[in-house]
DRENPA-3360 file (N, C-alpha, C; in nm, 2 decimals, always signed):
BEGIN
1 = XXXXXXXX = +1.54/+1.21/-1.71/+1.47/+1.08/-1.73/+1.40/+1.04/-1.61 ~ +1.27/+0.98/-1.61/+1.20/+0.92/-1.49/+1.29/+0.81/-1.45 ~ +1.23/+0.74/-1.35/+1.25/+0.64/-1.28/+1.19/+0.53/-1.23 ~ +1.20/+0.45/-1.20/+1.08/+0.36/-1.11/+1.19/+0.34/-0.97 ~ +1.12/+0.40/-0.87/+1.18/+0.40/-0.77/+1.13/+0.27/-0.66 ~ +1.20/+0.23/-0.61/+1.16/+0.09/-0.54/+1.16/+0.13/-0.38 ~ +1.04/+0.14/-0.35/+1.00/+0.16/-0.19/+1.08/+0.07/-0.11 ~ +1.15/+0.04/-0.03/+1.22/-0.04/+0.08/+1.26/-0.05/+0.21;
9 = XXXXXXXX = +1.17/-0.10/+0.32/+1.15/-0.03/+0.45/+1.11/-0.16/+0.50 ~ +1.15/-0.29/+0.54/+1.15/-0.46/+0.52/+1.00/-0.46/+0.60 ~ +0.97/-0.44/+0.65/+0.77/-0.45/+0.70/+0.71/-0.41/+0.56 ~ +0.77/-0.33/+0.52/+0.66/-0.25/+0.36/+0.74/-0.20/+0.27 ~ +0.82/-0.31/+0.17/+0.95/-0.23/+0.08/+0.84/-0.23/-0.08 ~ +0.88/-0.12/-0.13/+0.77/-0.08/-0.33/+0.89/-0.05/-0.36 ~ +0.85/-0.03/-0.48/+0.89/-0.02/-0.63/+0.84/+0.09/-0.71 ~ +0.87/+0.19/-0.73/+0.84/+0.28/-0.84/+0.88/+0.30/-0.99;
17 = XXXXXXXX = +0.80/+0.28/-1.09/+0.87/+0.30/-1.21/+0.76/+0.43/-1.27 ~ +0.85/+0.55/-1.34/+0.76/+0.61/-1.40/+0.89/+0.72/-1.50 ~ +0.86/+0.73/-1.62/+0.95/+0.76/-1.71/+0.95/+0.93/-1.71 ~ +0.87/+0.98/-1.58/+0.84/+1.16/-1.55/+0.88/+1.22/-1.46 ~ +1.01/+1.26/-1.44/+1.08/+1.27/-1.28/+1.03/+1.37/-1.21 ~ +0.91/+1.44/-1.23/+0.81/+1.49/-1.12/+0.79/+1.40/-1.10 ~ +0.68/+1.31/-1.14/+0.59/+1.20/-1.07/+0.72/+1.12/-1.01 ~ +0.83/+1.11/-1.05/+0.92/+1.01/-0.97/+0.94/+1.06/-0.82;
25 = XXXXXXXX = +0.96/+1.21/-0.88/+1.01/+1.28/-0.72/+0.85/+1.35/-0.62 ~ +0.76/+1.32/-0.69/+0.66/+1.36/-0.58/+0.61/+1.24/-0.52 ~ +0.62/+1.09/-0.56/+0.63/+0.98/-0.50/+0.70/+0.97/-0.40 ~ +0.84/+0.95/-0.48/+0.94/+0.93/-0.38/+0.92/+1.04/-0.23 ~ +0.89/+1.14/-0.21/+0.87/+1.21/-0.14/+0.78/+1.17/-0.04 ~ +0.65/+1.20/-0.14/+0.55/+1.15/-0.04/+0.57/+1.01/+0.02 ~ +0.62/+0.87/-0.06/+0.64/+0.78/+0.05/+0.76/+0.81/+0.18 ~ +0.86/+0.85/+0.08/+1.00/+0.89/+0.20/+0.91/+0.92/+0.35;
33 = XXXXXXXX = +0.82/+1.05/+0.37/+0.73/+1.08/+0.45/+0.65/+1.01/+0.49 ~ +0.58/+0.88/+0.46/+0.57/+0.77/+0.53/+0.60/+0.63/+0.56 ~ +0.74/+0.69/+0.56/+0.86/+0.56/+0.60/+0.90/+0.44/+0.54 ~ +0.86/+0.48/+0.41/+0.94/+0.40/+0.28/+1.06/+0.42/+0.24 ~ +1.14/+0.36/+0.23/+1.24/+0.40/+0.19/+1.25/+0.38/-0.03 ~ +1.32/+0.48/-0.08/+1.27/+0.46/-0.20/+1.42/+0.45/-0.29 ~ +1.41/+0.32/-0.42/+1.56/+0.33/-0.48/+1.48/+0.36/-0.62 ~ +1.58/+0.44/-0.72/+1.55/+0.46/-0.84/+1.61/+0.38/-0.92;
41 = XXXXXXXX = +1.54/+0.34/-1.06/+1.57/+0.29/-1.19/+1.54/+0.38/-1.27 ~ +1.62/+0.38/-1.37/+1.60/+0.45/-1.50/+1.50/+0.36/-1.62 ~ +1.49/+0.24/-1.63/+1.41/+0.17/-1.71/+1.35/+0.04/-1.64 ~ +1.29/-0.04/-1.72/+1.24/-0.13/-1.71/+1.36/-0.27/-1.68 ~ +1.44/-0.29/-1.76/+1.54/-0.34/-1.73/+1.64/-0.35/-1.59 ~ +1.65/-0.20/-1.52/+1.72/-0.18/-1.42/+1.57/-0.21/-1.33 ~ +1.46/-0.19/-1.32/+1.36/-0.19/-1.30/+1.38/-0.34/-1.20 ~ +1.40/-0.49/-1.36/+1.38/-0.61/-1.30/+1.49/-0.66/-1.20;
49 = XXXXXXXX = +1.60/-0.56/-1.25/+1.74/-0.62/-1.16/+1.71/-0.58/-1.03 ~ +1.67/-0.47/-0.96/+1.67/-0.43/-0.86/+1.55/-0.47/-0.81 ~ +1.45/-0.51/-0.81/+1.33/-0.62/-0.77/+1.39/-0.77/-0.73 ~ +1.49/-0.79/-0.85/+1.54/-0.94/-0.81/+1.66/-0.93/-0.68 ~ +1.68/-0.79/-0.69/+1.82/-0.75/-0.54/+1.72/-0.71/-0.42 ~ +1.61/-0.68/-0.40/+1.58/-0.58/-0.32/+1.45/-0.67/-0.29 ~ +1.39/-0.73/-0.38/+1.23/-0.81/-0.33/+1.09/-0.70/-0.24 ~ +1.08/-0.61/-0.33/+0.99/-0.52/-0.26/+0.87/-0.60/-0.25;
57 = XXXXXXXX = +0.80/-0.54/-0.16/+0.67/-0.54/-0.13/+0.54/-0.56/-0.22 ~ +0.61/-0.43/-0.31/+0.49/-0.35/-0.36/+0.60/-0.30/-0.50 ~ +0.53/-0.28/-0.62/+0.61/-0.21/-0.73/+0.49/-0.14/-0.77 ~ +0.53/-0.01/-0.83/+0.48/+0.12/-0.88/+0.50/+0.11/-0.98 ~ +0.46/+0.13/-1.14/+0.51/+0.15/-1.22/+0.40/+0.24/-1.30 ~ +0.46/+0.31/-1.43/+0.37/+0.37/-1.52/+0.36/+0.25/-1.62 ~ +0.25/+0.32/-1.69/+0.23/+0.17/-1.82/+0.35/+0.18/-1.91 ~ +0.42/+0.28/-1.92/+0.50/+0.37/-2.02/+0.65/+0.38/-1.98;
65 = XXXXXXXX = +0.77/+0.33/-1.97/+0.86/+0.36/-1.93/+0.96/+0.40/-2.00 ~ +1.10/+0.31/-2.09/+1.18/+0.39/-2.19/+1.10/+0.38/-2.31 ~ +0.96/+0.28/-2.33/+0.92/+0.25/-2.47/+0.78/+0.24/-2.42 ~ +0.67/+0.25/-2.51/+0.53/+0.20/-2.54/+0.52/+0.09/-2.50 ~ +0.46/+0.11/-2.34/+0.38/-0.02/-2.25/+0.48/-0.10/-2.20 ~ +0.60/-0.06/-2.17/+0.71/-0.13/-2.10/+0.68/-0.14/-1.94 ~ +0.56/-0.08/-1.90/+0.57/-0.07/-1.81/+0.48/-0.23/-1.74 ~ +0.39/-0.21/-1.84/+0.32/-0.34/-1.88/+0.37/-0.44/-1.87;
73 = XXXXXXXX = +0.50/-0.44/-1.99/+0.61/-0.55/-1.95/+0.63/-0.63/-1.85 ~ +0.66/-0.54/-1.78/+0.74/-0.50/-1.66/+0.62/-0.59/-1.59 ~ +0.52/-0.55/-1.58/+0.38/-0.65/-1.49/+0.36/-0.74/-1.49 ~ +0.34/-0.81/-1.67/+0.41/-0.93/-1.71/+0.47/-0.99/-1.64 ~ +0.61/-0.97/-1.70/+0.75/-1.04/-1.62/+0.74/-1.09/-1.47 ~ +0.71/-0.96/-1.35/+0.67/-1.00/-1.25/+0.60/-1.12/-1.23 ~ +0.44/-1.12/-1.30/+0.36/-1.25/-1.26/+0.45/-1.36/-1.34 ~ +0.51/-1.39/-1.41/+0.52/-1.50/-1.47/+0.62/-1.56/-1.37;
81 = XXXXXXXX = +0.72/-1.55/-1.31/+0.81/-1.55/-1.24/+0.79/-1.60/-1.09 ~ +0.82/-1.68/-1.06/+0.75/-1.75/-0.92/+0.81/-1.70/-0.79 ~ +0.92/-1.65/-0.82/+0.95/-1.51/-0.71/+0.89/-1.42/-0.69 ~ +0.81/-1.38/-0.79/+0.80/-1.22/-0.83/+0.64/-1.24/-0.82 ~ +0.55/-1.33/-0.83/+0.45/-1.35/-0.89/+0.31/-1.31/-0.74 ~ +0.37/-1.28/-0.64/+0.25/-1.24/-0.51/+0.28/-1.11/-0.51 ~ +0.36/-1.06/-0.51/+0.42/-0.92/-0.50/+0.31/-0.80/-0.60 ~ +0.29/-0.76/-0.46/+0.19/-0.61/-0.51/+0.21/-0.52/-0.64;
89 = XXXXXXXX = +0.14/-0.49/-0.72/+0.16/-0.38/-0.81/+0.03/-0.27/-0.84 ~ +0.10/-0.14/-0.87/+0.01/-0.03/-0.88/+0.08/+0.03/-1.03 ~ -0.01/+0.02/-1.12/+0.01/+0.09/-1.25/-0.03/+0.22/-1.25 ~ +0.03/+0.29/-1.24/+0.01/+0.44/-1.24/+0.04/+0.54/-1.32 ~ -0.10/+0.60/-1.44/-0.04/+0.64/-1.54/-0.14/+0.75/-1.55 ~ -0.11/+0.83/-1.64/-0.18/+0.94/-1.71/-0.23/+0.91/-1.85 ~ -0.25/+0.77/-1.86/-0.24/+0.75/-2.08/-0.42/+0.72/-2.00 ~ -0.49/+0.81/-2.09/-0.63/+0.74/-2.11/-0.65/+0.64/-2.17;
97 = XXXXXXXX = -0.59/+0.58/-2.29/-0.59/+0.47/-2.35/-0.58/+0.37/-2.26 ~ -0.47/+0.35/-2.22/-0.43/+0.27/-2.06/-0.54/+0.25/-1.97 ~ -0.57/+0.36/-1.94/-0.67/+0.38/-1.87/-0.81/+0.31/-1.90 ~ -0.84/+0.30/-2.04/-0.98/+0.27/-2.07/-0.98/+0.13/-2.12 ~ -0.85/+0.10/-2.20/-0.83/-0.05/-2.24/-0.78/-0.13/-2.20 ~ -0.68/-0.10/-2.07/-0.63/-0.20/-2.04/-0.68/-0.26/-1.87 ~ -0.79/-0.20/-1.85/-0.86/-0.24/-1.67/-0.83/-0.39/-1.69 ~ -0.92/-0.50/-1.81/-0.88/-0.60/-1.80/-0.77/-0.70/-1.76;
105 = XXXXXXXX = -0.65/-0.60/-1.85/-0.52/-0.68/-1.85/-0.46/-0.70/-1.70 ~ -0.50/-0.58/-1.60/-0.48/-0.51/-1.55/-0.51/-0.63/-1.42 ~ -0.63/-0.65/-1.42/-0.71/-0.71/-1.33/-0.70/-0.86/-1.37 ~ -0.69/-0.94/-1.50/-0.58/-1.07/-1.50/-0.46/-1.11/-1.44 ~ -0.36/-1.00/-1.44/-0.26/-0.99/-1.38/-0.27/-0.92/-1.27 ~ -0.38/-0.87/-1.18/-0.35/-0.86/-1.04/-0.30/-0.79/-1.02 ~ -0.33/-0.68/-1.07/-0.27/-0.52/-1.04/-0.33/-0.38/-1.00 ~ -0.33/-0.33/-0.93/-0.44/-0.20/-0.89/-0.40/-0.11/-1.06;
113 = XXXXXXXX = -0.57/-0.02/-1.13/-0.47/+0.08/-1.21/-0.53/+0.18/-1.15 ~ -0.40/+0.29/-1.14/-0.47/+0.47/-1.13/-0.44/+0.54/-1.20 ~ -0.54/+0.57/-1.19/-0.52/+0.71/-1.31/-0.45/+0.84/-1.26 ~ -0.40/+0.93/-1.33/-0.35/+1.06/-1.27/-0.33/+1.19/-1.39 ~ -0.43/+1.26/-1.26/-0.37/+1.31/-1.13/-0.48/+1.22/-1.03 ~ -0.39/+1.19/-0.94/-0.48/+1.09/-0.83/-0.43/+1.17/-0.69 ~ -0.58/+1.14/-0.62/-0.64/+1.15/-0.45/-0.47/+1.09/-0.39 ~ -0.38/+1.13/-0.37/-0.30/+1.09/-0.27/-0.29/+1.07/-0.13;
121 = XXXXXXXX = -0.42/+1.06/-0.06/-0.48/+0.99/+0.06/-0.55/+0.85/+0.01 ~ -0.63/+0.88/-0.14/-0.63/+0.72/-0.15/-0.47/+0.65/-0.20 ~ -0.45/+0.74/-0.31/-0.34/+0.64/-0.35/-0.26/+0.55/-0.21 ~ -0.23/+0.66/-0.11/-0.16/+0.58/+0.02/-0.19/+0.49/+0.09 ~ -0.34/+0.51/+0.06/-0.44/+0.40/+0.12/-0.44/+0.27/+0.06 ~ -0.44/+0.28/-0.04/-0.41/+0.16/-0.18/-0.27/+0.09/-0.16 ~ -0.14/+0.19/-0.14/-0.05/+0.13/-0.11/-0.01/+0.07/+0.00 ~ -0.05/+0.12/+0.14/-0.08/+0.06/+0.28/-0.13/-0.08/+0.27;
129 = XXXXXXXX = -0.28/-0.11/+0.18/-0.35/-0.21/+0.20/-0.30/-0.32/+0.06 ~ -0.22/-0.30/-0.02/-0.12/-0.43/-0.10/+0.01/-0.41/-0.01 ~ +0.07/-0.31/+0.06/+0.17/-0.39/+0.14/+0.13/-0.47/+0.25 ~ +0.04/-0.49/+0.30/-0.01/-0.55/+0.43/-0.06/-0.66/+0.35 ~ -0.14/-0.69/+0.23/-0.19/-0.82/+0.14/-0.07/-0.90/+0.16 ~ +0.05/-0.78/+0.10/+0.16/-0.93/+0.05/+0.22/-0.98/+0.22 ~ +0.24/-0.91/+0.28/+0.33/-0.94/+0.42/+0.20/-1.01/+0.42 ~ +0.06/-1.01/+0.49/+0.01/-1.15/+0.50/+0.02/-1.31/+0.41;
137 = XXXXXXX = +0.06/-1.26/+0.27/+0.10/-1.35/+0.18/+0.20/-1.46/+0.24 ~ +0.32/-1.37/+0.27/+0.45/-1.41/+0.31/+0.45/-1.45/+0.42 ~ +0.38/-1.43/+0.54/+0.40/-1.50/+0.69/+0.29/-1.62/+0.64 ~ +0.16/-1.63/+0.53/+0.10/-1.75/+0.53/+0.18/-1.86/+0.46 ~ +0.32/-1.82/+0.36/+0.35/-1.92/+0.29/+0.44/-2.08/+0.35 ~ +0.45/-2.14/+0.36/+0.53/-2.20/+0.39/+0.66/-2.19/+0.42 ~ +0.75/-2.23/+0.55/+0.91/-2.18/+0.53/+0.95/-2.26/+0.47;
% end
């Protein structure tokens, strides 16, 4: 079973969710190699617990995790939530449906989407520049 793995490295800690344990482990990999540290969830559930223990940076998810658009959920939840609600996300899927109907929801909620198979010099590029958004976020907030 996939994972959503949570990047964690306190200058630039993500989140990965994706229900396809390639895509979990060629993530996890490629960040490991540029100094992320990465934790796994099995669902969307373990997903929120370990966001609310860990406060990444950045969360990864597919649209799709133990159920149809849980991953979406999952994006939801984040913005609604006043903890959770500046914190970077990247939807990362392979569903063309996803891909063609949901840019909107996508871009309401403040979320990068990619499609895959994706440029993994942009994807890194993409994740580099929402971990540096949110740490600017966080040094502009109030203590």
């Amino acid at each position: 079973m996939g994972t959503p793995a949570w990047l964690a490295a306190r200058a630039s800690s993500l989140r990965v969710a994706t229900p396809h344990a390639a895509i979990t482990q060629l993530l996890s990999h490629l960040l490991r190699g540029e100094g992320y540290a990465v934790i796994s969830c099995a669902n969307a559930r373990a997903a929120v617990a370990a966001v609310m223990g860990h406060r990444p940076d950045l969360v990864i998810t597919d649209a799709h995790l133990e159920q149809a658009e849980a991953g979406l959920g999952l994006l939801a939840w984040l913005r609604a939530d006043a903890t959770t609600a500046h914190m970077g996300v990247i939807i990362f899927t392979a569903d063309e449906v996803v891909l063609q109907c949901q840019r909107g929801l996508a871009r309401r909620l403040q979320a990068a989407l990619v499609g895959q198979p994706a440029d993994l010099d942009l994807l890194l590029a993409l994740i580099q520049n929402l971990v540096e958004q949110h740490a600017g976020r966080l040094s502009a907030a109030p203590s």
